[in-house]
N, C-alpha and C positions, 0 to 999 in steps of 0.2 A: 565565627561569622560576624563581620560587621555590620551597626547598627544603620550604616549608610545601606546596605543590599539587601537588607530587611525593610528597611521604607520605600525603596525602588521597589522591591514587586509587591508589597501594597499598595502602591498607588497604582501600577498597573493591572492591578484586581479590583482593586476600586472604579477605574474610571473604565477598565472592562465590565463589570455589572451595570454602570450607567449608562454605556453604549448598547448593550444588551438590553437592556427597558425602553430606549430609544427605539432599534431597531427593530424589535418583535411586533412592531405595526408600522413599516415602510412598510410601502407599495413594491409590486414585484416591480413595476416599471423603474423605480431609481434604482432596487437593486442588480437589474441589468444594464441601467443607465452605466452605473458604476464600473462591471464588469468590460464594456465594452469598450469607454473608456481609457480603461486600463493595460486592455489586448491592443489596441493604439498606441500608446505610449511608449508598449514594450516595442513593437513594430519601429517604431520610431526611434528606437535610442540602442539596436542593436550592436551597434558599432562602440558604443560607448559602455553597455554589458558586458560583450567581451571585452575590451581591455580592462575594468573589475576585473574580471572573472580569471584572465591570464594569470594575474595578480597573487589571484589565492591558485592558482594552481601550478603555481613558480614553486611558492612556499611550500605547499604539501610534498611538491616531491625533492625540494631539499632537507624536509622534514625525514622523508623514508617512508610517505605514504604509500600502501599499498601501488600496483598499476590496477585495480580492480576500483579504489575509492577513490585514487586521481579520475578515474573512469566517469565515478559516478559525481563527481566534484563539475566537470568541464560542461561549459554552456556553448555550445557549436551552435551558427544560426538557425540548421534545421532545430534541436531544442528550444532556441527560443522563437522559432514562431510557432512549435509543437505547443509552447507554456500558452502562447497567445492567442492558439487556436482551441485551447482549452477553456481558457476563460469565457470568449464567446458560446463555446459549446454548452456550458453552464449556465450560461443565459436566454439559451433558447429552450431551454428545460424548465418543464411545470414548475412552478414555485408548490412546497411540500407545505407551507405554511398555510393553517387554516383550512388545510383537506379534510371532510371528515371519510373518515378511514369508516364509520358504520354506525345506523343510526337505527329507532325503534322507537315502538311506542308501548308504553306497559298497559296491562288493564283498569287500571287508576287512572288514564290517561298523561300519565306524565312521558313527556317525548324527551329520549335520552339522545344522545349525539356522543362520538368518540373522535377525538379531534387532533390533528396534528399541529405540536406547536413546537418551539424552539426550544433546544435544552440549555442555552443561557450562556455561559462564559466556560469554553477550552481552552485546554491550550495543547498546543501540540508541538512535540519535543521531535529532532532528525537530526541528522547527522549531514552527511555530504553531499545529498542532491538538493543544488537551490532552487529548483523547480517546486520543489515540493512546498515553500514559498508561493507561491502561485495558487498551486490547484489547492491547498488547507485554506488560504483564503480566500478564494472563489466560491469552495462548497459550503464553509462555513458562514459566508456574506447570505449569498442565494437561500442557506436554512433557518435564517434567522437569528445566529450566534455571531458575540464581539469571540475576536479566537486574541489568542497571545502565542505570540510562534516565537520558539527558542532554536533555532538553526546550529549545528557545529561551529565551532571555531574555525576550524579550516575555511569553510565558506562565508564569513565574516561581510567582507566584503562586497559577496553578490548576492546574500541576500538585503542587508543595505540599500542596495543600488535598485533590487526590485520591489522591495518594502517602500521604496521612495515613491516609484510609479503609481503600486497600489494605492498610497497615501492620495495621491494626485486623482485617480479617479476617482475616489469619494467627494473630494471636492468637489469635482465637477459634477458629478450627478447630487450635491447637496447634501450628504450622509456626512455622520458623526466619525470623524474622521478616529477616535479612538473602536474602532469598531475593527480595525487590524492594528493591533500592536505589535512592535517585534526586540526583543532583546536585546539590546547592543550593548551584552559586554559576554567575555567567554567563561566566568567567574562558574564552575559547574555546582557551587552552593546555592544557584539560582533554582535548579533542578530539585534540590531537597525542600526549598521553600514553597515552590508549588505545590511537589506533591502530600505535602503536610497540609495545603490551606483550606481543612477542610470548613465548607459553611461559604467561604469566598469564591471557590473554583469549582465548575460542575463536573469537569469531564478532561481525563488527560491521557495524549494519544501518542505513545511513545513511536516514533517510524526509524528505525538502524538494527545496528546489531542486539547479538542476544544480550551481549553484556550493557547496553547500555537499556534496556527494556529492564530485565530483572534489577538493575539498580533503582528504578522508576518504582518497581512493584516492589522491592525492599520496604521503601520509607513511605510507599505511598498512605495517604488516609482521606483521600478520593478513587472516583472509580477511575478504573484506567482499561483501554479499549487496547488489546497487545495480539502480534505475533513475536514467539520468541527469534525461530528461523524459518525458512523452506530451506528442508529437506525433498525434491522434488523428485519422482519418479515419474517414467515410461516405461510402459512394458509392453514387447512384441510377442505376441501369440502366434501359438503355432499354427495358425491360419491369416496369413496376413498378404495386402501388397506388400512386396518389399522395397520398392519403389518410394509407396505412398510411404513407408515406414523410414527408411532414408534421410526424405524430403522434411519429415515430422520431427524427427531425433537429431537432426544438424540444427533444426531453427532453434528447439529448446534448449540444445546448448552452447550454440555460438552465436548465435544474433546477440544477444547480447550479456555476457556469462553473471556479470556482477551484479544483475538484479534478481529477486525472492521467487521468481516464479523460473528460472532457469532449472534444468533437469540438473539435477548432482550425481544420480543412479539410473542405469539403463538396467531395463532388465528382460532377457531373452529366453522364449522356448526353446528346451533344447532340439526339437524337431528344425529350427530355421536356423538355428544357431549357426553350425557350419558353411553357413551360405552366406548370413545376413550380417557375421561380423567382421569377416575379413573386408567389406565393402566399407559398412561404417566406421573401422577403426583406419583405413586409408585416407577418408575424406575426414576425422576429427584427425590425424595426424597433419594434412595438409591445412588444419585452421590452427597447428600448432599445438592442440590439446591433449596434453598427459593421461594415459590412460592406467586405471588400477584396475585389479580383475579377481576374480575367484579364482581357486584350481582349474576349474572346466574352460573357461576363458583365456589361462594362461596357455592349457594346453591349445586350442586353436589356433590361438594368434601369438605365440612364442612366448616365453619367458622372458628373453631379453630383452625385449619390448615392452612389457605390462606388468608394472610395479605388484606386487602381492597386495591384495589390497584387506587392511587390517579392521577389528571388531571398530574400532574407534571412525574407523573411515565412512563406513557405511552411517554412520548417526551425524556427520560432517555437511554442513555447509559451507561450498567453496568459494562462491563467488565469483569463479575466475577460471581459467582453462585448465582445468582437473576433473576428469570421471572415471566415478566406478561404474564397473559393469559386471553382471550377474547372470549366470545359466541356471535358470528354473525349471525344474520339470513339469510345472503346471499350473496354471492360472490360478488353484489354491495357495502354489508356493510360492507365487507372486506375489497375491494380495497377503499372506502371511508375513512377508519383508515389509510392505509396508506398512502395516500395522503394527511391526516391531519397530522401526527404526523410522518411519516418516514423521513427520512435524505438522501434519489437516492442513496443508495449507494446498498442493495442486496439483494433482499424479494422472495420467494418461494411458489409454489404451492404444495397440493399434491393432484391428483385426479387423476380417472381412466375417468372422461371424457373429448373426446379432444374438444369441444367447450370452457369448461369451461375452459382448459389450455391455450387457444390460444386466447380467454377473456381477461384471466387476464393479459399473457404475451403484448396485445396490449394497455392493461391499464393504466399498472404499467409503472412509472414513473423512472424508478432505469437505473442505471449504469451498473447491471444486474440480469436479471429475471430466475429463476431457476424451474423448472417447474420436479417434482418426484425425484428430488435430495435437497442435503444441499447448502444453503448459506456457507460453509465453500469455499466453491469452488473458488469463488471471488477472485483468486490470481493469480497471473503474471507465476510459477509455474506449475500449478494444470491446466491452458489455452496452456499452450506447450510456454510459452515467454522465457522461462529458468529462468527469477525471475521479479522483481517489484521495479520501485522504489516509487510506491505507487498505492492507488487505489482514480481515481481524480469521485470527484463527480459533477463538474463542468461541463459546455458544450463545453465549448471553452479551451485552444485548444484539448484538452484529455478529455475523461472519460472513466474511468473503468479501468483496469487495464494497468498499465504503462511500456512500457517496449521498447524494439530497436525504432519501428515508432516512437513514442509518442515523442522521446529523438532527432529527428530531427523536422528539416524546410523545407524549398524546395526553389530553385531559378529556376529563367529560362535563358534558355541557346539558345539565337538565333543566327544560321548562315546563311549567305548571301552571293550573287556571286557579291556585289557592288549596292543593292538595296539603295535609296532615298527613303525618302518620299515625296510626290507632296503638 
C-alpha cells in the first residue's frame, strides 16, 4: 500500500471530522438550501449525466458485467429525476438534529433531556448504483454528518459527474463544501484504510453484494451498519385472492429483479397450488424469467420446463430473472423455509385470512413483513423517509430501512440549580 493513498484518506478523514464540527450546528434551512439546490442542478444537467453515465455503462458491459449490474449501473432520466426528487423529498423532512427524543425531571430536581445529535463522519462504501450518491448524501447532509462516499469502479464517472453537483449546492446554500467527499480513484486498498481507521471514522455503511460487505466486516475496526443479501420470499396461503396474489408475486419479481428486496423464492400452499401456478409461471415465463421448482412444483408445471431446484439455490440471491418456487403444506412449513434459508431482510404474505396474516407477521423474523403487498416496498422511499442509505438487516443499531433517525445518536443533556451528589 503506498504512502501516497495512505495520506489521501487521511486527509479526507481529517477534513471530514472538520466539516462534521462545522456542520452539527447549521441551520436546517441551509441544509435544505443545499439540497434543493442540488435536485436543480441535477434537473439541469440531465443530458449531460447521461452521456457520463453511457460511458461507464459501454465499459461494463464490455467488461462482462452482469445484465443485472449494467441494470443497476444505468441513469435513465426517469432515475435522475427519481435522485432529484429524492433530495427535495429529504428536505422537506423534520431535520432529526436536536430532537429531544425524551425528557424528565428527577426528585433532586435536575431535569434530564435525551437528545438527538449527529453521529460525526461515515462513510459509505456501493457498488453500481450512482444514485446511491445522491440519496447517502442527502440523508447524511440533513442528519448532521460530513459522509465520504466510495462508489465502484465501474460507475466512476457518474458518480464524479454527481458528486460535482452535490459539491455545487453547498456552495450555494453556504456549507463547507468538504462535508460530501467522494473518492476518485478505484484503488480497493482504499476500503481496508477506512475500515481500519478507527478513532478517525464513526460509522461505515457498506451497500452491494455479499462479498464486498463481508470484506468490509473482515478488516473492519469501526462499526459497520450491513445487509449481507435478501433472500426474499412470498408465500401464498391457502386462503388467498389469487388475483390479488398474481398482481403481488409479478411486481416482486420483475419490476425490477436486481435490487435486494426482489422476491428470489415463491412459496405456495399446496391447497392453491394447482390453480395458482400454472397462472404465475405463464405470466413469469412471458417476463422471461427462469423458473427452479421443488418435486411438487415440477410435477404441476412439467419437468421440462422447471429446473430442479438445488439446497444451494434456495440460500441464493439472484438479482436477476431466476425463481425458485416451493409447495408448502402449511403456513408452519412456510415460515420454517424462511427461517432456514432467508437473509431478515423482506418476506410477504398473501391471504385473505387475518389469523394467518398476523401469524406470520409475529413469526417472520425480517426487517420487514409485508402482508397483501410486494416486498418491493422495503425502501426508505416507498416508507415516506424521502430515500435510504441502505436497508440494515442487523439488530443494532438500525434495521430496515435507513434514513434521518437511523443517521443520528443521542446524548443527554442535564440541567441543575447547583445539585451535588451525597
Amino acid at each position: 500500500m503506498s504512502s501516497d493513498l495512505e495520506q489521501y484518506v487521511s486527509q479526507l478523514l481529517e477534513e471530514g471530522r472538520m466539516a462534521a464540527r462545522s456542520l452539527a450546528v447549521v441551520s436546517r434551512a441551509q441544509k435544505d438550501a443545499a439540497l434543493r439546490a442540488a435536485a436543480d442542478l441535477l434537473m439541469r444537467e440531465v443530458a449531460s449525466l447521461q452521456a457520463v453515465n453511457a460511458e461507464d455503462c459501454r465499459e461494463a458491459e464490455s467488461a462482462g458485467l452482469s445484465r443485472a449490474m449494467v441494470d443497476r449501473l444505468r441513469l435513465t432520466g426517469k432515475r435522475i429525476g427519481e435522485m432529484a426528487e429524492g433530495l427535495r423529498n429529504v428536505a422537506m423532512l423534520p431535520d432529526p438534529v436536536g430532537e429531544i427524543i425524551a425528557g424528565w425531571v428527577r426528585p433532586n430536581g435536575l431535569r434530564i433531556e435525551k437528545v438527538r445529535v449527529p453521529i460525526g463522519v461515515i462513510a459509505v462504501i456501493y457498488e453500481a448504483r450512482p444514485n446511491v450518491t445522491a440519496d447517502a448524501a442527502a440523508l447524511c447532509l440533513k442528519s448532521g454528518n460530513a459522509v465520504i462516499l466510495r462508489g465502484g469502479k465501474e460507475a466512476l464517472r457518474s458518480n464524479v459527474a454527481i458528486h460535482r453537483l452535490l459539491v455545487q449546492g453547498l456552495r450555494q446554500a453556504g456549507l463547507d463544501e468538504r462535508c460530501i467527499q467522494l473518492i476518485d480513484t478505484p484503488d480497493r486498498a482504499v476500503i481496508d484504510l477506512l475500515a481500519q481507521a478507527e478513532g478517525k471514522l464513526d460509522l461505515i455503511i457498506p451497500r452491494g453484494g455479499e462479498g464486498l460487505i463481508r470484506a468490509v466486516m473482515a478488516r473492519a475496526r469501526v462499526p459497520v451498519i450491513k445487509h449481507y443479501k435478501g433472500v426474499c420470499h412470498t408465500y401464498v396461503d391457502a386462503e388467498v385472492d389469487l388475483d390479488l396474489a398474481l398482481k403481488v408475486c409479478m411486481n416482486a419479481k420483475v419490476q425490477r429483479p436486481a435490487v435486494c428486496n426482489a422476491m428470489e423464492t415463491l412459496l405456495v400452499h399446496e391447497k392453491v397450488a394447482p390453480a395458482f401456478l400454472p397462472q404465475i409461471a405463464a405470466l413469469l415465463r412471458q417476463a422471461n424469467c427462469q423458473l427452479r421448482g421443488c418435486p411438487r412444483t415440477r410435477a404441476i408445471l412439467g419437468e421440462e420446463t422447471v429446473k430442479a431446484a438445488t439446497e444451494e439455490d434456495w440460500y441464493t440471491e439472484y438479482n436477476d430473472l431466476i425463481l425458485n418456487i416451493r409447495v408448502v403444506a402449511s403456513l408452519d412449513e412456510a415460515v420454517a423455509h424462511i427461517a432456514k434459508y432467508g437473509s431478515a431482510h423482506s418476506d410477504a404474505i398473501c391471504t385473505t385470512n387475518l389469523r394467518s396474516a398476523e401469524e406470520f407477521c409475529r413469526r417472520v423474523d425480517s426487517s420487514a413483513v409485508f402482508v397483501n403487498t410486494s416486498t418491493r416496498f422495503n425502501d426508505g422511499g416507498e416508507f415516506g423517509f424521502g430515500a435510504e442509505i441502505g436497508i440494515s438487516t442487523d439488530k443494532l443499531h438500525a434495521r430496515g430501512p435507513m434514513a434521518l433517525p437511523e443517521l443520528t445518536t443521542y446524548k443527554y443533556i442535564v440541567r441543575g440549580d447547583g445539585q451535588v451528589r451525597a
